[in-house]
BADREN-959137 format. One record per residue: residue number from 1; residue in one letter; chain; x, y, z of N, C-alpha, C in turn. Coordinates in Angstrom, 1 decimal. Each point is the difference from the previous one (the first is absolute). Layout:
<pts>
k; r; c; n.east; n.north; n.up; ca.east; ca.north; ca.up; c.east; c.north; c.up
NUM; A; A; X; Y; Z; X; Y; Z; X; Y; Z
...
</pts>
This chain:
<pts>
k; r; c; n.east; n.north; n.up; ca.east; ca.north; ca.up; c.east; c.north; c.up
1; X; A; -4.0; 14.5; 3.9; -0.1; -1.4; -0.1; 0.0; -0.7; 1.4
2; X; A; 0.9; 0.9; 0.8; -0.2; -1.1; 1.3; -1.1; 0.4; 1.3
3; X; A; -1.0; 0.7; -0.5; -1.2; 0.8; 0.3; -1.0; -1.4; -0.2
4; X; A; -0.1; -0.3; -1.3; -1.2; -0.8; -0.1; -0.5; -0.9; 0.7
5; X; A; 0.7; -0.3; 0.5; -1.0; -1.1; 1.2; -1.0; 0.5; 0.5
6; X; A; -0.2; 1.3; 0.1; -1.0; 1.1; 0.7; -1.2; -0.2; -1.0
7; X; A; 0.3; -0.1; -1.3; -1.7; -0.4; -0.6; -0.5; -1.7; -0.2
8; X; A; 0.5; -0.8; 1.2; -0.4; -1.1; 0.5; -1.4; 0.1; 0.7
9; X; A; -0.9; -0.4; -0.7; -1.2; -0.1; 1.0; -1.0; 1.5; -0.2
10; X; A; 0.7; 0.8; -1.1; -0.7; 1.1; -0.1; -0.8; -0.1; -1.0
11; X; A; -0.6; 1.0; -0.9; -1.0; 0.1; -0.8; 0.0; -1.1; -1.1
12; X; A; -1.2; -0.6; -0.7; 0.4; -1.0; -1.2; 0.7; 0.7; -1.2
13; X; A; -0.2; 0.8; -0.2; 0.6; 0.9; -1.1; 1.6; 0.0; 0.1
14; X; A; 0.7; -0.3; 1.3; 1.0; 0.1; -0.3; 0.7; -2.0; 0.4
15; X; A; -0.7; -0.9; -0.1; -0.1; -1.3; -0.1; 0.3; -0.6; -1.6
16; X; A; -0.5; 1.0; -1.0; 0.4; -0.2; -1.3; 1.0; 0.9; -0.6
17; X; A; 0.7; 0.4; 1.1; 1.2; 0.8; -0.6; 1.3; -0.8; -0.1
18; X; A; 0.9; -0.2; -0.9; 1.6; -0.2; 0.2; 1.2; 0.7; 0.0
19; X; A; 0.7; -0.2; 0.9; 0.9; 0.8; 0.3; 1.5; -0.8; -0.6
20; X; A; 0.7; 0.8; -0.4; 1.6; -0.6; -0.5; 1.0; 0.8; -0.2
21; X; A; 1.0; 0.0; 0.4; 1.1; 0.8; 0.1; 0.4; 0.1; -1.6
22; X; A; 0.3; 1.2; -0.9; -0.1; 0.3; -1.4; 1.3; -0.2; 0.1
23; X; A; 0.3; -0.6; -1.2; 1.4; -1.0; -0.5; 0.2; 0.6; -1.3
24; X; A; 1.4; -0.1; -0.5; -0.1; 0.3; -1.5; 0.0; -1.8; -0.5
25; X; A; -0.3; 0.5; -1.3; 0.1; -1.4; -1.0; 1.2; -0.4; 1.0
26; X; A; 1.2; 0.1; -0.1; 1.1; -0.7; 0.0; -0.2; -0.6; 2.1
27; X; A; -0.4; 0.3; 0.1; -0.4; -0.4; 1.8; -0.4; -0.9; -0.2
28; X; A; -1.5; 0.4; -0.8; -1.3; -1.5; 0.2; 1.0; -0.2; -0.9
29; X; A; 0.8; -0.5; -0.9; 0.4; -1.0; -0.8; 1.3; -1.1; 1.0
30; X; A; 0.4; 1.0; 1.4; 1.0; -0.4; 0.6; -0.7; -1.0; 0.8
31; X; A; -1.2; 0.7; 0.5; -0.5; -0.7; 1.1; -0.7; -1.2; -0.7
32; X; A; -0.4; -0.3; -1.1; -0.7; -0.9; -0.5; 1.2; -1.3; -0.4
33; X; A; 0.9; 0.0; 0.0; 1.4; -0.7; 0.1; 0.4; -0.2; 1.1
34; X; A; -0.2; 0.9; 0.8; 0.2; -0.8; 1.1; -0.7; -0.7; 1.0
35; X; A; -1.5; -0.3; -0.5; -1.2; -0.9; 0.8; 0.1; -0.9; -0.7
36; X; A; 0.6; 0.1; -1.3; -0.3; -1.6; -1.2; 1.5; -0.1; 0.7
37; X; A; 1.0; 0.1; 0.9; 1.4; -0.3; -0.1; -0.6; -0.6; 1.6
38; X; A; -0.3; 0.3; 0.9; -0.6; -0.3; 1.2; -0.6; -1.1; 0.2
39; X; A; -1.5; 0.0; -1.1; -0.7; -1.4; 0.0; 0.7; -1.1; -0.3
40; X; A; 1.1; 0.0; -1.0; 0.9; -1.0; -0.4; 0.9; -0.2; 1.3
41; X; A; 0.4; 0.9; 0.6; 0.6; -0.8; 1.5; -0.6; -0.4; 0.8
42; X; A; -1.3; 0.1; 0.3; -0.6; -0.6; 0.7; -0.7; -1.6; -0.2
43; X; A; -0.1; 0.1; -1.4; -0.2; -1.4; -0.7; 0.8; -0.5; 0.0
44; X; A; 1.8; 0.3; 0.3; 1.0; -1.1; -0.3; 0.6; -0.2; 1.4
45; X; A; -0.5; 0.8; 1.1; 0.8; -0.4; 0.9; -1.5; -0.6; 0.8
46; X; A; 0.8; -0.3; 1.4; -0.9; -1.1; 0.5; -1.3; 0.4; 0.2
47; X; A; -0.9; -0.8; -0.2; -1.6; 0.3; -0.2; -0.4; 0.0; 1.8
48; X; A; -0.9; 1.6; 0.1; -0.4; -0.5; 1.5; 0.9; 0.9; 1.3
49; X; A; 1.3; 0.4; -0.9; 0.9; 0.1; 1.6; 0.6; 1.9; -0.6
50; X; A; -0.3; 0.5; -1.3; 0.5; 1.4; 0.0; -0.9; 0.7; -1.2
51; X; A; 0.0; 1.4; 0.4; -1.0; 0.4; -1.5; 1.2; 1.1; 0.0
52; X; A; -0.7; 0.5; -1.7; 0.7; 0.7; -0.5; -0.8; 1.7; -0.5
53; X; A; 0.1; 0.9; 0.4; -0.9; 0.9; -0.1; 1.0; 1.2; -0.6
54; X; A; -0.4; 1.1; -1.0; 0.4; 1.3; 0.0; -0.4; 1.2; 1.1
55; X; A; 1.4; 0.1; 0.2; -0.3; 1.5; 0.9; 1.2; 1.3; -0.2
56; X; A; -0.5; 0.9; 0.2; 1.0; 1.2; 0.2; -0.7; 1.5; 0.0
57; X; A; -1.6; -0.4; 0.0; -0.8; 1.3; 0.1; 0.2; 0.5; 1.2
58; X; A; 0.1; 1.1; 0.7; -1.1; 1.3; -1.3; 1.3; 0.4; -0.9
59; X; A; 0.9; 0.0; 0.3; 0.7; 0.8; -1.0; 0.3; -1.2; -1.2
60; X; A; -0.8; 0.1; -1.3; -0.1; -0.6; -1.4; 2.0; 0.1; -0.3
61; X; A; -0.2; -1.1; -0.6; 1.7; -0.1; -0.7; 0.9; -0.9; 0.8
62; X; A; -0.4; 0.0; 1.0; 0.7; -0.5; 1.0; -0.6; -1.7; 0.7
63; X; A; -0.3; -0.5; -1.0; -0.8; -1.3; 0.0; 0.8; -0.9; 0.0
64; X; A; 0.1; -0.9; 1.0; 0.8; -0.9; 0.1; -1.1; -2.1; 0.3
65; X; A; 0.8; -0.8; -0.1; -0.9; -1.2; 0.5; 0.6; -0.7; 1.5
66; X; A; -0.8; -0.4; 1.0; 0.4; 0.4; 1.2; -0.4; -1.9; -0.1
67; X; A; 0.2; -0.2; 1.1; -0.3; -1.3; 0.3; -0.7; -0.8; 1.3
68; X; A; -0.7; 0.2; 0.4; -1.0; -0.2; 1.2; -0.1; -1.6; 0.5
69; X; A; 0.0; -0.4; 1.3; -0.4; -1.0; 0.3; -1.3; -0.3; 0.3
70; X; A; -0.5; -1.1; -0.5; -1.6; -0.3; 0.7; 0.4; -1.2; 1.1
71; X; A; -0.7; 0.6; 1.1; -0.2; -0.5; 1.3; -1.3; -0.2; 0.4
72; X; A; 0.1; -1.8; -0.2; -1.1; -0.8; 0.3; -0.3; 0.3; 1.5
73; X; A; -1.0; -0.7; 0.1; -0.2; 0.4; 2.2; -1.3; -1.1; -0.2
</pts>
C-alpha cells in the first residue's frame, strides 16, 4: 500500500483501479461511525477554523478522529 504512488502517471489500465486496505465488517462498521461522529464535530464547532478527519492507517483498527487546523494565508 505505501508503494502506490509509483502507478501515478503510469499505464491507463491502472487509472481505473482501486486500492483499499481490507477491513472486516466490524472495522468498516467502526470507521463508518466514526466519519458520521467527525462530520458532526465539525458542523458544531466553529465553521472555518478546524476540520475533523479519520486517521490511524495503515495499520486498520486503530482509527482514531484527529483534529486539524485550517490556515488561511
Amino acid at each position: 500500500m505505501e508503494l502506490l504512488f509509483n502507478l501515478n502517471g503510469k499505464e491507463d489500465i491502472y487509472s481505473k483501479l482501486i486500492f483499499a486496505h481490507d477491513l472486516t465488517p466490524l472495522e468498516r462498521e467502526e470507521c463508518k461511525q466514526l466519519v458520521q461522529d467527525a462530520r458532526k464535530q465539525e458542523i458544531e464547532d466553529t465553521p472555518g477554523k478546524w476540520k475533523y478527519r479519520v486517521r490511524g492507517f495503515p495499520i486498520p483498527g486503530s482509527l482514531r478522529i484527529v483534529k486539524i487546523s485550517i490556515t488561511t494565508t
